[in-house]
Backbone as CSV, one residue per row, in Angstrom:
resi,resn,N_x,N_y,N_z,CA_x,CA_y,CA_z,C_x,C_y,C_z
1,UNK,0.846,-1.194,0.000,0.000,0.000,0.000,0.886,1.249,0.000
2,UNK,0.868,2.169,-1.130,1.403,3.272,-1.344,0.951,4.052,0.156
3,UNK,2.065,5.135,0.890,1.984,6.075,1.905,2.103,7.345,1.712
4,UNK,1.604,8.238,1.970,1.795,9.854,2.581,2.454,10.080,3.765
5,UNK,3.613,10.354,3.831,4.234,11.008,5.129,4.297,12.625,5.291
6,UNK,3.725,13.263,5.692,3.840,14.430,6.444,4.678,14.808,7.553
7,UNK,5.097,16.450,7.365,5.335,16.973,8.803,7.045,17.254,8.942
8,UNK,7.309,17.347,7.607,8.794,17.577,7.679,9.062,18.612,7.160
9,UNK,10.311,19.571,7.001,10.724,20.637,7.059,9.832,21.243,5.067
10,UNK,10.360,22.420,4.858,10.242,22.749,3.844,11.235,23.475,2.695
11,UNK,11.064,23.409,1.499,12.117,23.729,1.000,12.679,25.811,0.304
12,UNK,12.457,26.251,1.334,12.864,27.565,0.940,13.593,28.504,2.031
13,UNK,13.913,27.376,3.166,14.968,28.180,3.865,13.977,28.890,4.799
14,UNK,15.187,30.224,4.621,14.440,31.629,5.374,13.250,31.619,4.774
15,UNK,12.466,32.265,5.800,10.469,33.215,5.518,11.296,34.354,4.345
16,UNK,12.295,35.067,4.331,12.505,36.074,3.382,13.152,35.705,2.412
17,UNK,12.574,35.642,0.737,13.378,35.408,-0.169,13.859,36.612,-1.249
18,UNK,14.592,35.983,-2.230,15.104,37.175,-3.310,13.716,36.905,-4.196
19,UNK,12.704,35.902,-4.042,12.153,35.959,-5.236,10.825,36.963,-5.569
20,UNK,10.341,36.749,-6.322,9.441,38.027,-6.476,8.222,37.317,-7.008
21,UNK,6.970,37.655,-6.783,5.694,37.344,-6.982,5.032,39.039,-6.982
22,UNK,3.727,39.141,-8.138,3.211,40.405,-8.081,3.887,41.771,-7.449
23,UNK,5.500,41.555,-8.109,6.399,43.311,-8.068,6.534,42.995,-6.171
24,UNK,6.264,42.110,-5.864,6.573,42.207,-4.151,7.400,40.772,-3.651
25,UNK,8.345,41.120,-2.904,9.099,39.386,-2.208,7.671,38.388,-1.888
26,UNK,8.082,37.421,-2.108,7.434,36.022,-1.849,7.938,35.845,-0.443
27,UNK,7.052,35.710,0.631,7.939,35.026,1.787,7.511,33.614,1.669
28,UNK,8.853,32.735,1.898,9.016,31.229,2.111,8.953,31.236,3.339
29,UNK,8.369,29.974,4.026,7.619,29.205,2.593,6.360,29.199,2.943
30,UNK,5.918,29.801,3.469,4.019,30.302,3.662,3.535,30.410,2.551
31,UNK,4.436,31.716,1.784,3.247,32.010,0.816,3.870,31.009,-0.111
32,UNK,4.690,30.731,-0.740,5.121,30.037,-1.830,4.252,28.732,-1.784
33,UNK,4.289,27.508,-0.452,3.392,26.684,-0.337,1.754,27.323,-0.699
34,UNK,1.365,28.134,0.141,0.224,28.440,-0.251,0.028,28.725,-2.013
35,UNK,0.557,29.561,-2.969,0.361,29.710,-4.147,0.655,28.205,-4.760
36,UNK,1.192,27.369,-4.333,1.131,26.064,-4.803,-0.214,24.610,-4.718
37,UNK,-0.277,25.646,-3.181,-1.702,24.433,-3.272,-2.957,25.062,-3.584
38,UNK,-2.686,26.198,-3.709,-4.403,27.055,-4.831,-3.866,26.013,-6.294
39,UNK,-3.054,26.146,-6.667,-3.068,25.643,-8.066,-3.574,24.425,-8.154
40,UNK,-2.979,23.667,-7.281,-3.581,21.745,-7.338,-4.550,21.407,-7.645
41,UNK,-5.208,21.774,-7.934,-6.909,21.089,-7.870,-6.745,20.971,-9.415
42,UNK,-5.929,22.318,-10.436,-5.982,22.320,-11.642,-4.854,22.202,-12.373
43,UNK,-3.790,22.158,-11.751,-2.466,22.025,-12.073,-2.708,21.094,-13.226
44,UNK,-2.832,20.092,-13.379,-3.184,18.936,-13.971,-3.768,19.175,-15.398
45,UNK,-4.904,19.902,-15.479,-5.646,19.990,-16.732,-4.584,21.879,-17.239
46,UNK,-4.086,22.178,-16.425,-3.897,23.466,-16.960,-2.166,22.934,-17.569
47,UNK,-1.575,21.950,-17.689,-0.171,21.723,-17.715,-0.950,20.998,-19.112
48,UNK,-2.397,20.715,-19.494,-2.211,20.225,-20.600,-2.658,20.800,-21.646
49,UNK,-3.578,21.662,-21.375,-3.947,22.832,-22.166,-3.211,23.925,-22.801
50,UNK,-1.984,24.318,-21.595,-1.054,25.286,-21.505,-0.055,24.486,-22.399
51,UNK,0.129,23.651,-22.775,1.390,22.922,-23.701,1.017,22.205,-24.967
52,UNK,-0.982,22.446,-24.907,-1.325,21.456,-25.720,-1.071,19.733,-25.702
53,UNK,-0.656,19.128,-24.013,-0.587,17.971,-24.176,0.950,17.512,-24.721
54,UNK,1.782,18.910,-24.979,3.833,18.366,-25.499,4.657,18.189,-23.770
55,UNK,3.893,18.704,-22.515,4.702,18.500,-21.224,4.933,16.736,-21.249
56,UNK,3.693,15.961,-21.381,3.960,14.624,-21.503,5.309,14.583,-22.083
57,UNK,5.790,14.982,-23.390,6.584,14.484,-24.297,8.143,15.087,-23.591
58,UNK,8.162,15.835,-22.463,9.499,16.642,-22.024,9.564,15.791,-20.795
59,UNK,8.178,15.534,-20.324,8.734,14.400,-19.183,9.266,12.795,-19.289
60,UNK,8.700,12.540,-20.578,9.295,11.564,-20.661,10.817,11.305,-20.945
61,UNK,10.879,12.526,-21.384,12.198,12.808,-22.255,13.010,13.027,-21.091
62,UNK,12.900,13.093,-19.918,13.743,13.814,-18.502,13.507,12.896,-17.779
63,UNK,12.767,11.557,-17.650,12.850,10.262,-17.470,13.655,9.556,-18.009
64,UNK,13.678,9.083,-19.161,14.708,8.765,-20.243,16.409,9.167,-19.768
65,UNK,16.052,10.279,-20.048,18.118,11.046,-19.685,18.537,10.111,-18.108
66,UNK,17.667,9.745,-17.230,18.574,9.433,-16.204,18.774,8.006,-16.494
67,UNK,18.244,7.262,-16.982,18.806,6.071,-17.064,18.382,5.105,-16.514
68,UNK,17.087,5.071,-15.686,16.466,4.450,-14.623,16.060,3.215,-15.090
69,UNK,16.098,2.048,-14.746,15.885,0.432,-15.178,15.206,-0.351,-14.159
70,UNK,14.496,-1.210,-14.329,14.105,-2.318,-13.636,14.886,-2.657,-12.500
71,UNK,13.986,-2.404,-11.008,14.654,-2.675,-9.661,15.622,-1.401,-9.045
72,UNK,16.073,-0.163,-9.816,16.278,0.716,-9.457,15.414,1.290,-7.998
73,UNK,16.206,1.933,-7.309,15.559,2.976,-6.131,15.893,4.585,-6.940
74,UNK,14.410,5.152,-7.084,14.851,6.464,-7.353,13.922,7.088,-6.888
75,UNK,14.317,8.421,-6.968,13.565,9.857,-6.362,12.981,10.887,-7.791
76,UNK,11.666,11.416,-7.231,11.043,12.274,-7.893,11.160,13.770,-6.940
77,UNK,12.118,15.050,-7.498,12.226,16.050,-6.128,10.915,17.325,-6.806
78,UNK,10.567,17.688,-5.758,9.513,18.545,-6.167,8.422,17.922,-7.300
79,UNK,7.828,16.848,-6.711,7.292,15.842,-7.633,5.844,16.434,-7.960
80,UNK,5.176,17.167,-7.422,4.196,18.005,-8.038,2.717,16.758,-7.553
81,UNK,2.129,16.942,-8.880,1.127,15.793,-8.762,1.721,14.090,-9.360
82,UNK,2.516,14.404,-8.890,3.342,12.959,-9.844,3.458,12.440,-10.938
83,UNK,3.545,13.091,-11.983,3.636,13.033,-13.643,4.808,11.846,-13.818
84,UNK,5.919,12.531,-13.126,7.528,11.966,-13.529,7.749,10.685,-12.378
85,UNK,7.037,11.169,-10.928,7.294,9.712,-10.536,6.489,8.186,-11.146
86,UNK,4.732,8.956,-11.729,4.486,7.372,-12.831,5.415,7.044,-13.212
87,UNK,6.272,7.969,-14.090,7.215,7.503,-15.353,7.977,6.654,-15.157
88,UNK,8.518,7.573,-14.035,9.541,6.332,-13.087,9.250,4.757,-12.655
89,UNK,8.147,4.882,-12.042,7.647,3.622,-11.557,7.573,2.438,-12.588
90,UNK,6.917,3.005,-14.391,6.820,2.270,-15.025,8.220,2.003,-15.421
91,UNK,9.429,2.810,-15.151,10.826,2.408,-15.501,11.063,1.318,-14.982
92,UNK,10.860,1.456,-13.550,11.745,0.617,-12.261,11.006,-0.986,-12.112
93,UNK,9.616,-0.220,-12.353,8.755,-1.559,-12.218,8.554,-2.127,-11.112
94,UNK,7.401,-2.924,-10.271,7.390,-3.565,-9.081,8.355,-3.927,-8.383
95,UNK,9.268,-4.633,-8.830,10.893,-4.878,-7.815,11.490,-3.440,-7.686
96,UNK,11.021,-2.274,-8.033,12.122,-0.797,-7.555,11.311,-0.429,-6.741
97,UNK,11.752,0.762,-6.664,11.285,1.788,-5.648,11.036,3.212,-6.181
98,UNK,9.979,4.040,-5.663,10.211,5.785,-6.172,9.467,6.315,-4.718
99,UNK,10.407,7.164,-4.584,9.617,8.239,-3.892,9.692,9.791,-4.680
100,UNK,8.686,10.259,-3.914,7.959,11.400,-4.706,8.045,12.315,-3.829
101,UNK,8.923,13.382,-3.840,9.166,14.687,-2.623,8.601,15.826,-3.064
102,UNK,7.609,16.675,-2.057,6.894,17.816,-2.667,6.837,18.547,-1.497
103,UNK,6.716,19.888,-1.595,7.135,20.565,-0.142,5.415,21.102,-0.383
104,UNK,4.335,20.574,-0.640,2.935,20.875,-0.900,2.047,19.645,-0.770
105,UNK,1.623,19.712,0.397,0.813,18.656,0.963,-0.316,18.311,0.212
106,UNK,-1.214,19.913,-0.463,-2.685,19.741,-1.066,-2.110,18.844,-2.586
107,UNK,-0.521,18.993,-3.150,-0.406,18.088,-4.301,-0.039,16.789,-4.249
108,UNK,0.709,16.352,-2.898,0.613,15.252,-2.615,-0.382,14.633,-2.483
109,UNK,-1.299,15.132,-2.363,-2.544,14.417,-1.658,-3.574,14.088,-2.721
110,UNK,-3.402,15.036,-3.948,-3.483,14.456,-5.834,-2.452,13.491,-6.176
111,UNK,-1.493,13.596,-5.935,-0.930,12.250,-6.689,-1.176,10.928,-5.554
112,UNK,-1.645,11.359,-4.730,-1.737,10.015,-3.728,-3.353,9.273,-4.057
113,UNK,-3.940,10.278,-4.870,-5.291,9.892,-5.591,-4.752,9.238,-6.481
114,UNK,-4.493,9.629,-6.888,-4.157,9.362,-8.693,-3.158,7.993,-8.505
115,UNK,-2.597,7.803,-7.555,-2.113,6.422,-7.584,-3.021,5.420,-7.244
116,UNK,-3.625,5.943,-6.352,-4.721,4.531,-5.695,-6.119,4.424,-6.576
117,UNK,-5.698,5.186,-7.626,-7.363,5.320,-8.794,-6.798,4.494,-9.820
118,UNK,-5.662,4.816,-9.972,-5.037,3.494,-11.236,-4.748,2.164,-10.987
119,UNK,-5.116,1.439,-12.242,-4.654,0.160,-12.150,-3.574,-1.005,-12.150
120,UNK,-2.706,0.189,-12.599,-1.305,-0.221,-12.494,-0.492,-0.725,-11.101
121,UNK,-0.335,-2.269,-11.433,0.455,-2.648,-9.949,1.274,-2.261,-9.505
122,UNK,2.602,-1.420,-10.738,3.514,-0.950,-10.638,3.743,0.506,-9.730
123,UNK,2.856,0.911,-9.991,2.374,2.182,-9.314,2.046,2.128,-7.627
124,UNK,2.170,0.887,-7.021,2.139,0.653,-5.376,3.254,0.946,-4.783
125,UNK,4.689,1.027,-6.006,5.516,1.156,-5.166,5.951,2.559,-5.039
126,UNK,4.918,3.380,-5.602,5.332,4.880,-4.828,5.266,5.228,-3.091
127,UNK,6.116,5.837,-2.828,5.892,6.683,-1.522,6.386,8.153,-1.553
128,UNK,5.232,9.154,-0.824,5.092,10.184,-1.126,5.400,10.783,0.248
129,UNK,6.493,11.982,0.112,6.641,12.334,1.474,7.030,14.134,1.421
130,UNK,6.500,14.415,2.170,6.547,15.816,2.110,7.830,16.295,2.867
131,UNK,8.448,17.244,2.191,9.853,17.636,2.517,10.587,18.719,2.022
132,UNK,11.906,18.645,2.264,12.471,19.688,1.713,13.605,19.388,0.679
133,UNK,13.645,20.253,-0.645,14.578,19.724,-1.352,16.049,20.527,-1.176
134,UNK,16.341,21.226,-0.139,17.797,21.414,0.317,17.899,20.572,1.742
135,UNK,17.051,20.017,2.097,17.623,19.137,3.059,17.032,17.792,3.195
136,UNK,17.107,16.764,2.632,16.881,15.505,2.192,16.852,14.850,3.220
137,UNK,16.161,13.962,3.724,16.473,13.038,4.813,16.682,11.525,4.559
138,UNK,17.770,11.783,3.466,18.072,10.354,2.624,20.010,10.512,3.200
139,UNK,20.263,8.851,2.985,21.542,8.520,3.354,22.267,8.820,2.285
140,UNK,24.010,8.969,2.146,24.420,8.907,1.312,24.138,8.520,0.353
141,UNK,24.377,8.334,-1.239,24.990,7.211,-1.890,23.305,6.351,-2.202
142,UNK,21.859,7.022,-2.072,20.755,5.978,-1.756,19.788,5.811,-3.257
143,UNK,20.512,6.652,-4.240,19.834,6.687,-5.304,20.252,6.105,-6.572
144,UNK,19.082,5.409,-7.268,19.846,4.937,-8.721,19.745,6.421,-9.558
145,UNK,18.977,7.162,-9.611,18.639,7.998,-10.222,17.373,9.257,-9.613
146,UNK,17.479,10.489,-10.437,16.729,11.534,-9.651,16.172,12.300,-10.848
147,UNK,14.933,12.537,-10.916,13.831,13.656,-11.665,13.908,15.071,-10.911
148,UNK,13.485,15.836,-11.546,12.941,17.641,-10.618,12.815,17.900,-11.897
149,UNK,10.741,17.778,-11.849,10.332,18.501,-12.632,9.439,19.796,-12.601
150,UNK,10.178,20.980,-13.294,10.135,22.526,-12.645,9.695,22.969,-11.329
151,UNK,11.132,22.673,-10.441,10.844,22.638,-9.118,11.894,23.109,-8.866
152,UNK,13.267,23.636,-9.762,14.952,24.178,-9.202,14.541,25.493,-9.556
153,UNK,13.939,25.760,-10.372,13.388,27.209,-10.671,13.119,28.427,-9.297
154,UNK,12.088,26.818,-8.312,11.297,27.170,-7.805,12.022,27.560,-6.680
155,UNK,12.896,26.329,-5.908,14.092,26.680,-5.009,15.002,27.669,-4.895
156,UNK,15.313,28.671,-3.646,15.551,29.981,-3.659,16.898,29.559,-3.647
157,UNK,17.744,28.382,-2.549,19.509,27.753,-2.444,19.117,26.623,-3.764
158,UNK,19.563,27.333,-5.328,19.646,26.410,-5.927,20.747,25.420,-5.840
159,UNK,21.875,25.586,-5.256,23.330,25.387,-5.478,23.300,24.089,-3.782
160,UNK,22.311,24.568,-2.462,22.368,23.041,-1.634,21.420,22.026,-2.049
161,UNK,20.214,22.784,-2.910,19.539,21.392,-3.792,20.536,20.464,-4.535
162,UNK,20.702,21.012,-5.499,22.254,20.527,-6.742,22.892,19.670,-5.371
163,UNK,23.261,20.186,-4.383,23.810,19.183,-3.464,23.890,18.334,-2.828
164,UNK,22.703,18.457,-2.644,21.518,17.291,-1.900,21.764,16.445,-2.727
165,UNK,21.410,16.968,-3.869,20.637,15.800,-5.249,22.167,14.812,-5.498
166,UNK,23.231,15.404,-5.399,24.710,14.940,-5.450,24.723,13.732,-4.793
167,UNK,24.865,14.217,-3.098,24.652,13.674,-2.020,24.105,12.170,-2.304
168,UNK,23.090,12.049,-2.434,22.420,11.210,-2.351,22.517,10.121,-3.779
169,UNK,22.170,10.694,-4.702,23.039,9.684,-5.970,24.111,8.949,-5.574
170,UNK,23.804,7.586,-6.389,24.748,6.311,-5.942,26.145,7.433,-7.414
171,UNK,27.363,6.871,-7.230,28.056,7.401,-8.093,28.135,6.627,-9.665
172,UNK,28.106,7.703,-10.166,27.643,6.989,-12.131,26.099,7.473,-12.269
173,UNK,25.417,7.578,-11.347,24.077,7.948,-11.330,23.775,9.074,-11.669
174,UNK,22.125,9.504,-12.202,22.381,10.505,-12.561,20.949,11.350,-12.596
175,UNK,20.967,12.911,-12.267,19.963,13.669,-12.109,19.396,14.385,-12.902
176,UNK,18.105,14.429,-13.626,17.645,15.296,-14.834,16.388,16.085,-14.163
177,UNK,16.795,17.288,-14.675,16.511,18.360,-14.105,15.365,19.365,-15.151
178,UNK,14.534,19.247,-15.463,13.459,19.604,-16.462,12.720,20.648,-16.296
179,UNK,13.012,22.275,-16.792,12.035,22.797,-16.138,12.468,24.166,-17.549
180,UNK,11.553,25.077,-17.567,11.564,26.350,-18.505,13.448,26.864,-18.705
181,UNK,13.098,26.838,-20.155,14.749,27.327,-20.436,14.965,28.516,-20.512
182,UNK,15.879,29.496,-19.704,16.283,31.227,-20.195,17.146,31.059,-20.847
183,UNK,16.401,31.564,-22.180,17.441,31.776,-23.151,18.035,32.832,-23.381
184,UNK,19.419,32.867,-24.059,20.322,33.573,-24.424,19.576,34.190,-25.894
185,UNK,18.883,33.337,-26.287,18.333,33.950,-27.828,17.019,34.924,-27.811
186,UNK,17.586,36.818,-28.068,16.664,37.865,-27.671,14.810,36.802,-28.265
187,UNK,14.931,36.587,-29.626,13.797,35.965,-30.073,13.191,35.250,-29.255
188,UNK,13.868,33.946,-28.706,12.938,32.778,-28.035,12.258,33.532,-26.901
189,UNK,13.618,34.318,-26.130,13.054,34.918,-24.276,12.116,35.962,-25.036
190,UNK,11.528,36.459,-25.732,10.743,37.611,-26.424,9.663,36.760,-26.255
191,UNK,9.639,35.512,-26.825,8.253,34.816,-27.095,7.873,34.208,-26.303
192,UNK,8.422,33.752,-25.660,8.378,32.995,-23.808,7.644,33.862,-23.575
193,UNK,8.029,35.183,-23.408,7.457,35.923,-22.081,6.117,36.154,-23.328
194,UNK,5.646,36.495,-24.255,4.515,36.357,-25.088,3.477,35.555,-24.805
195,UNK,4.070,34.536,-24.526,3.200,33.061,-24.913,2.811,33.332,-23.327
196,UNK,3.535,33.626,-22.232,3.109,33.842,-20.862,2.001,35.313,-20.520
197,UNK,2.187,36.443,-21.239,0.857,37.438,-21.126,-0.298,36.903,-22.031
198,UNK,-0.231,36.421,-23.009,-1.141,36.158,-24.230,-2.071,35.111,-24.285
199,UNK,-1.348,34.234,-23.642,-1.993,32.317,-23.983,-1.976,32.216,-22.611
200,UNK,-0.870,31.750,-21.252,-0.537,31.433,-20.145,-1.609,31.932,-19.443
201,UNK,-1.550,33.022,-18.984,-2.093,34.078,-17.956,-3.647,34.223,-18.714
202,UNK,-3.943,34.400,-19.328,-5.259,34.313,-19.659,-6.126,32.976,-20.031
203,UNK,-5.776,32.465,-19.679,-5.867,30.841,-20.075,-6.025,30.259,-18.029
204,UNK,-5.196,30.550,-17.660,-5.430,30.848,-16.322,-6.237,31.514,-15.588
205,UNK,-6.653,32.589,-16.258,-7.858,33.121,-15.555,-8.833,32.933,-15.901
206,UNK,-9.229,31.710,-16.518,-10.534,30.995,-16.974,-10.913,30.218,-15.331
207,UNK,-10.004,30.166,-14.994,-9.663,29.195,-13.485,-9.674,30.110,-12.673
208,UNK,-9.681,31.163,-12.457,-9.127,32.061,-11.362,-7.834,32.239,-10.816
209,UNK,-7.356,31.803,-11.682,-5.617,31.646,-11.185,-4.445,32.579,-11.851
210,UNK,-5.290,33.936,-12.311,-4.377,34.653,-12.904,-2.985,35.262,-12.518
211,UNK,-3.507,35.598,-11.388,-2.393,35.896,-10.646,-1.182,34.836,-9.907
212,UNK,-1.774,33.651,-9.809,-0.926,33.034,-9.550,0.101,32.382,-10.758
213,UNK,-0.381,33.006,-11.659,0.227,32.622,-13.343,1.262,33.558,-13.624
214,UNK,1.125,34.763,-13.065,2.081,35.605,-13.669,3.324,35.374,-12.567
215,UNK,3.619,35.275,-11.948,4.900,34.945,-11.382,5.850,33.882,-12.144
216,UNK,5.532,34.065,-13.602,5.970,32.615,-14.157,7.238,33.198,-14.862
217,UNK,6.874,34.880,-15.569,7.532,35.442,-16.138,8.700,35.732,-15.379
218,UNK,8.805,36.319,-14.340,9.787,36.849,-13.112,10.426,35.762,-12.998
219,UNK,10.303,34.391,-12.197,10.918,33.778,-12.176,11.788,32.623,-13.568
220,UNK,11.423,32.692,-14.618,12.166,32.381,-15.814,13.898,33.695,-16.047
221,UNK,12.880,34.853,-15.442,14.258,36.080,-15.627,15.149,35.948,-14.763
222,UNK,14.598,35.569,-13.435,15.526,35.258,-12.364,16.435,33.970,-12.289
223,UNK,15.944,32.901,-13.013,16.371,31.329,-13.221,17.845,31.706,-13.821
224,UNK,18.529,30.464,-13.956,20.065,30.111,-14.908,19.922,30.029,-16.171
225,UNK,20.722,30.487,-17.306,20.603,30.102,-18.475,21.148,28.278,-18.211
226,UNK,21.281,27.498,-19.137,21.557,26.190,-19.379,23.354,26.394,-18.827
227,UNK,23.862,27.444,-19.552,25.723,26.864,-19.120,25.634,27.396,-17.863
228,UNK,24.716,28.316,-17.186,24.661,28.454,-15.366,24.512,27.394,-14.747
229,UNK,23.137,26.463,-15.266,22.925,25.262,-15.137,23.919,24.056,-14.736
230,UNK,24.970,24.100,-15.783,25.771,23.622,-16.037,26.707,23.256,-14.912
231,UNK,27.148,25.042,-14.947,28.143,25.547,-14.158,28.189,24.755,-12.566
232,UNK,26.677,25.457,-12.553,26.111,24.993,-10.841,26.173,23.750,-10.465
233,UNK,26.063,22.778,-11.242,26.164,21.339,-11.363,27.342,20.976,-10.822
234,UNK,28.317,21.396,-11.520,29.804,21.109,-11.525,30.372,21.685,-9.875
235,UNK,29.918,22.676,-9.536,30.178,23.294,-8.344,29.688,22.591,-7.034
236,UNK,28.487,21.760,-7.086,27.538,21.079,-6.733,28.456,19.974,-6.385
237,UNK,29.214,19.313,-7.316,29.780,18.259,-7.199,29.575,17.368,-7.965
238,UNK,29.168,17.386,-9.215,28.556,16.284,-9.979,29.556,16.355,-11.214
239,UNK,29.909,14.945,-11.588,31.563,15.313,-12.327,31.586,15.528,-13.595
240,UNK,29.767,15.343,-14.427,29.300,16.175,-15.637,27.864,16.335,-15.592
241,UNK,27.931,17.512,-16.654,26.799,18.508,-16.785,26.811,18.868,-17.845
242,UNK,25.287,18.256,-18.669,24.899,19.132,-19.970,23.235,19.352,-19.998
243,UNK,23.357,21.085,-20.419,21.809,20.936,-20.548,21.216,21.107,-21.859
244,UNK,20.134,20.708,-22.137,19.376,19.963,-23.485,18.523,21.393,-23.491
245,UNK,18.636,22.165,-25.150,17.440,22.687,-25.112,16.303,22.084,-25.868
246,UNK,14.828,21.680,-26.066,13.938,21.193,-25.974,13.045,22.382,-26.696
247,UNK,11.835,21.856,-27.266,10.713,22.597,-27.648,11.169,23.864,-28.637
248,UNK,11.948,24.074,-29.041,12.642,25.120,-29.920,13.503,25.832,-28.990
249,UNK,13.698,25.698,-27.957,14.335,26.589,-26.436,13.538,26.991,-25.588
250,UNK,11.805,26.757,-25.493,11.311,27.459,-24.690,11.162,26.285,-23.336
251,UNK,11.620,25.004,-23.583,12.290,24.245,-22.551,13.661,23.766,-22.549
252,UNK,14.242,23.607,-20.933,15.414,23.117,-21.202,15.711,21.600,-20.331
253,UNK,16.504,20.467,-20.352,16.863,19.643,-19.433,18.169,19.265,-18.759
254,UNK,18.708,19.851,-18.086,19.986,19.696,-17.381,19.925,17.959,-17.190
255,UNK,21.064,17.684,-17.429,21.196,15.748,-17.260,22.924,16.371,-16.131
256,UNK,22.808,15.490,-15.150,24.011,15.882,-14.299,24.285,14.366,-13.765
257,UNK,25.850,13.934,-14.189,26.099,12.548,-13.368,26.743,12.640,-12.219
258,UNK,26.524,12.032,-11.349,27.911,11.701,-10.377,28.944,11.414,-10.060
């Protein structure tokens, strides 16, 4: 029987961050959790509308890069409603393992539906635990492999996540990291932020969630380009780093080994 564990730390540190929501600081992690679990209820149908149904095709693709096989133990960080830990599960299969880390209880508590509604046997061996992704409560060395899908964006210490995520990877193993690409190319970041006033944000406020939509733009400006990505990886401790741009550039996937 798949579990929910609650009641453990969260992932944004200090109550005061650098990040910005509506022209004002976000305090972590009150409000940041809170703007996360207004979304849950729709997260789901709005990730498929908002992409037309191509996010499937980037998660699989950021499943894929780590390498994950039959009987593997791996981790899903900032696992959302659990898109990437299915993926996983159907990687690893009944003899593995996945857990699914989300510092948002109301989305855990959707993918903890969404596992016990499917029929897939494979899918029992999730466990879902609420936490923090700069401070892991995993042993050395405990992972075959690691997902974070658009969840480093989200993290204010990108550089003790990257560390964590190090940490814990068995060595040769490896972490793919999937989330909106800042590009270097004036065109693509022009149309990003387009496709986010035009289509995104109004498309969102069919839901009532306008405002919680526009913080999407700010934080893409504030994020790493791919060779920051890179960079941070390497600093992190991980002994390579390349990131993939995806979708014409308006996604990117950092793949980082141990």
């Amino acid at each position: 029987m798949a579990s929910l564990q609650v009641g453990l730390s969260f992932p944004c540190g200090p109550r005061t961050s650098i990040y910005r929501f509506r022209n004002r600081p976000v305090r972590c992690t009150n409000e940041r959790r809170a703007l996360f679990s207004r979304i849950a209820p729709v997260y789901d149908n709005l990730n498929d509308l908002l992409s037309l149904g191509q996010h499937r095709i980037w998660k699989r693709m950021a499943v894929s890069w780590t390498g994950a096989k039959i009987g593997d133990n791996v981790l899903d960080l900032c696992c959302g409603s659990g898109d990437l830990a299915f993926l996983l599960s159907e990687k690893v299969g009944s003899s593995g393992k996945v857990t699914g880390v989300d510092f948002s209880k109301e989305q855990l508590l959707i993918a903890s539906s969404r596992q016990q509604l499917s029929p897939k046997e494979c899918y029992q061996n999730i466990e879902w635990l609420e936490g923090d992704a700069t401070d892991l409560p995993f042993s050395d060395c405990n992972f075959d492999a690691i997902t974070m899908g658009y969840g480093l964006r989200n993290v204010i210490d990108k550089l003790k996540a990257m560390q964590e995520m190090c940490r814990i990877l068995k060595p040769g193993a490896k972490a793919s990291v999937l989330d909106f690409n800042k590009s270097t190319q004036p065109f693509v970041a022009s149309f990003q932020e387009w496709m986010i006033d035009n289509v995104v944000v109004p498309v969102a406020s069919a839901y009532g969630l306008a405002k919680e939509y526009e913080y999407l733009k700010s934080s893409i400006r504030e994020f790493l380009t791919g060779k920051e990505l890179e960079e941070l990886a390497l600093e992190a401790g991980f002994s390579t780093a390349k990131h993939y741009e995806i979708s014409g550039g308006l996604m990117g996937n950092l793949v980082a080994t141990r």
